[in-house]
C-alpha positions as CSV (number, residue, x, y, z in Angstrom):
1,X,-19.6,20.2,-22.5
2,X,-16.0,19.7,-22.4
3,X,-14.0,18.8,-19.2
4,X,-10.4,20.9,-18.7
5,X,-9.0,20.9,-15.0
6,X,-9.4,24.3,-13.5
7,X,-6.5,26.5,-14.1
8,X,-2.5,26.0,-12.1
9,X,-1.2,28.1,-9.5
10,X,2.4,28.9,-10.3
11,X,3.2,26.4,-7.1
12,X,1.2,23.3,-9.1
13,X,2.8,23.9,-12.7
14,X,6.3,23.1,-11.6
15,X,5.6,20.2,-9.0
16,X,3.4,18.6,-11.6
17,X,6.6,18.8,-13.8
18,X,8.1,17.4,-11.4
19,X,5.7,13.9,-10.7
20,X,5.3,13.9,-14.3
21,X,9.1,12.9,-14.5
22,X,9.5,10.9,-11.2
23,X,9.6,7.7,-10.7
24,X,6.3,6.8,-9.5
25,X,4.7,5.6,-12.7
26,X,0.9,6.0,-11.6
27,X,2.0,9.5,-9.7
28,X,3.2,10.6,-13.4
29,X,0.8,9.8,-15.6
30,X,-2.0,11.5,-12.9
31,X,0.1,14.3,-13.6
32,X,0.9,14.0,-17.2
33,X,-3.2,13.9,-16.9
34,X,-3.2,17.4,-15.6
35,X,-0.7,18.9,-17.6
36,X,-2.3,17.9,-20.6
37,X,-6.0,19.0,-19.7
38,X,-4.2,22.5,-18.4
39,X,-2.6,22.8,-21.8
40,X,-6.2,22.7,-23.2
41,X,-6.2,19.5,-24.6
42,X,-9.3,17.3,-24.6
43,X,-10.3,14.6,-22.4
44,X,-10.6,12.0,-25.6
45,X,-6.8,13.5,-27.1
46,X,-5.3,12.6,-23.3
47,X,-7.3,9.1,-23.1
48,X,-5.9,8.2,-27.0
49,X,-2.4,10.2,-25.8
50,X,-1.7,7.7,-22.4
51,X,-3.3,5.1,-23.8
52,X,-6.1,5.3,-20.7
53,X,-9.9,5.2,-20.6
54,X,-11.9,8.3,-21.0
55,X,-13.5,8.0,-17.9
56,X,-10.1,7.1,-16.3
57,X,-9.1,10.5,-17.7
58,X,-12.6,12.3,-16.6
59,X,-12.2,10.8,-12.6
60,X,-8.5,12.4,-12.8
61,X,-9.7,15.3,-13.5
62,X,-12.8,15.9,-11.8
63,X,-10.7,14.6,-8.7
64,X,-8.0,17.2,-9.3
65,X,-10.6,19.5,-9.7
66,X,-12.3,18.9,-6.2
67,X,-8.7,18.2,-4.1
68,X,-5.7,19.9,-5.8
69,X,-2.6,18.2,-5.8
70,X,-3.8,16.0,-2.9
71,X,-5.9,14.2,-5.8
72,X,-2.4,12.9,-6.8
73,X,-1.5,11.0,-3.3
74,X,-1.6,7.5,-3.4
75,X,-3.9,6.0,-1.2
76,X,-3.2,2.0,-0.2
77,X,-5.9,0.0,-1.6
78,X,-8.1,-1.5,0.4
79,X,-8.5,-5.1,0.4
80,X,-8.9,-8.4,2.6
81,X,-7.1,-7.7,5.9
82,X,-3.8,-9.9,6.6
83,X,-4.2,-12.7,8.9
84,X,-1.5,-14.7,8.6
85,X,0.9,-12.3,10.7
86,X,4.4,-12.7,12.2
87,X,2.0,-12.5,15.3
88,X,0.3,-15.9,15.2
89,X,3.4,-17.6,13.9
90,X,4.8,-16.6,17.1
91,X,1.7,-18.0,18.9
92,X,1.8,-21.5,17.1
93,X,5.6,-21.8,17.7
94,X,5.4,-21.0,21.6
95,X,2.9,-23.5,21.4
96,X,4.4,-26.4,20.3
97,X,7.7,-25.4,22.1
98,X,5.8,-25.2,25.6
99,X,2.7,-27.7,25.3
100,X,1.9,-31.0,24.0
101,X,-1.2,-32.5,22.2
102,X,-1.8,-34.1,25.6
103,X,-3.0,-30.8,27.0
104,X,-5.6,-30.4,24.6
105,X,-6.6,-33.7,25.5
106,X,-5.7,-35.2,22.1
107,X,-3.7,-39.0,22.4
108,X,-0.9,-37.6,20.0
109,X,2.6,-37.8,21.2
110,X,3.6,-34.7,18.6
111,X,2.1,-31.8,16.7
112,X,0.8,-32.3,13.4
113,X,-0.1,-29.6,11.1
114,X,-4.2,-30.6,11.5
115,X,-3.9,-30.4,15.1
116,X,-2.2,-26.7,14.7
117,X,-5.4,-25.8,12.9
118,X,-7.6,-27.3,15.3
119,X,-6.2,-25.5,18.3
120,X,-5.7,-21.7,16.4
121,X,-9.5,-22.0,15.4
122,X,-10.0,-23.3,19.2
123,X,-8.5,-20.9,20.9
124,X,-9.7,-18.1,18.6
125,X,-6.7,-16.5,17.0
126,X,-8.0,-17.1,13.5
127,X,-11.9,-17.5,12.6
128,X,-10.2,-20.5,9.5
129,X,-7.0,-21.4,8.4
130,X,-5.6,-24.4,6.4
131,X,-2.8,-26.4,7.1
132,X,-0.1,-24.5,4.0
133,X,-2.1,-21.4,6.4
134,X,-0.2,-22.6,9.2
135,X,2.9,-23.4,7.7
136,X,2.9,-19.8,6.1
137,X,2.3,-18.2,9.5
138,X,5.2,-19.7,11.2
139,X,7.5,-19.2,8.0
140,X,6.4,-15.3,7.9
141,X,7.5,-14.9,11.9
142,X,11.0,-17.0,11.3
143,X,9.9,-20.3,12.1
144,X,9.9,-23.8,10.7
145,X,7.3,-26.2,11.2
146,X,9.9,-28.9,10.5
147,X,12.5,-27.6,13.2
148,X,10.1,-27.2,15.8
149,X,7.8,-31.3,15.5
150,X,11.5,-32.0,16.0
151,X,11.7,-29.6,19.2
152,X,11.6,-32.0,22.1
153,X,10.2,-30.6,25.7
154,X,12.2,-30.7,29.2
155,X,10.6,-32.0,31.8
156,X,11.2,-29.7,34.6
């Protein structure tokens, strides 16, 4: 049995136009999808046509099919969570600008990248991270690891 998309409202022909042209490139060709399988064109014709799967083509369809033109939002993909945030590169910086190693109990006289990744997995604000983790963190919130081992503390 053949697979067509169920037939356009007058709203959905000229918005489809519309994506089909834009310049979202995944947006258009969903749509070009559409279009096509509206004009009564098969699912293997639109697959050899856009240069897609079939099945790509049949999950457009069928998903058009079930949702309407919501089928044709973009939804972020989902993937591993960010944990190097602007966030903890604030937290290591304030760190080595207002403690020292001594507080930890650790003999050093300055911070050193492995005793930044000892005290963010100590303290809990990451489960891991590497040393180049660190260094990313505090580049992402503005910081520089070089700048602040320079930073030298006040005595008050």
């Amino acid at each position: 049995m053949a697979l067509y998309v169920r037939p356009l409202t007058a709203q959905e022909r000229p918005l489809l136009q519309s994506l089909a042209n834009g310049a979202d490139l995944i947006r258009a060709r969903w749509a070009r999808i559409v279009l096509l399988s509206a004009s009564g064109m098969g699912v293997p014709a639109i697959a050899d046509t856009l240069d897609l799967s079939a099945a790509t083509v049949r999950a457009r369809i069928k998903d058009f099919n079930a949702r309407g033109l919501e089928a044709l939002e973009r939804t972020p993909a989902s993937g591993r969570p960010e944990t190097l945030t602007p966030s903890l590169g604030d937290q290591i910086a304030a760190l080595m600008r207002e403690r020292l190693p001594r507080d930890f109990g650790w003999s050093d006289t300055g911070w050193t990248l492995d005793l930044l990744v000892k005290v963010a997995t100590l303290e809990g604000w990451v489960e891991s991270i590497s040393r180049e983790g660190i260094r990313l963190a505090l580049r992402k919130s503005q910081h520089s690891y070089r700048w602040l081992k320079s930073w030298t503390q006040v005595d008050d």
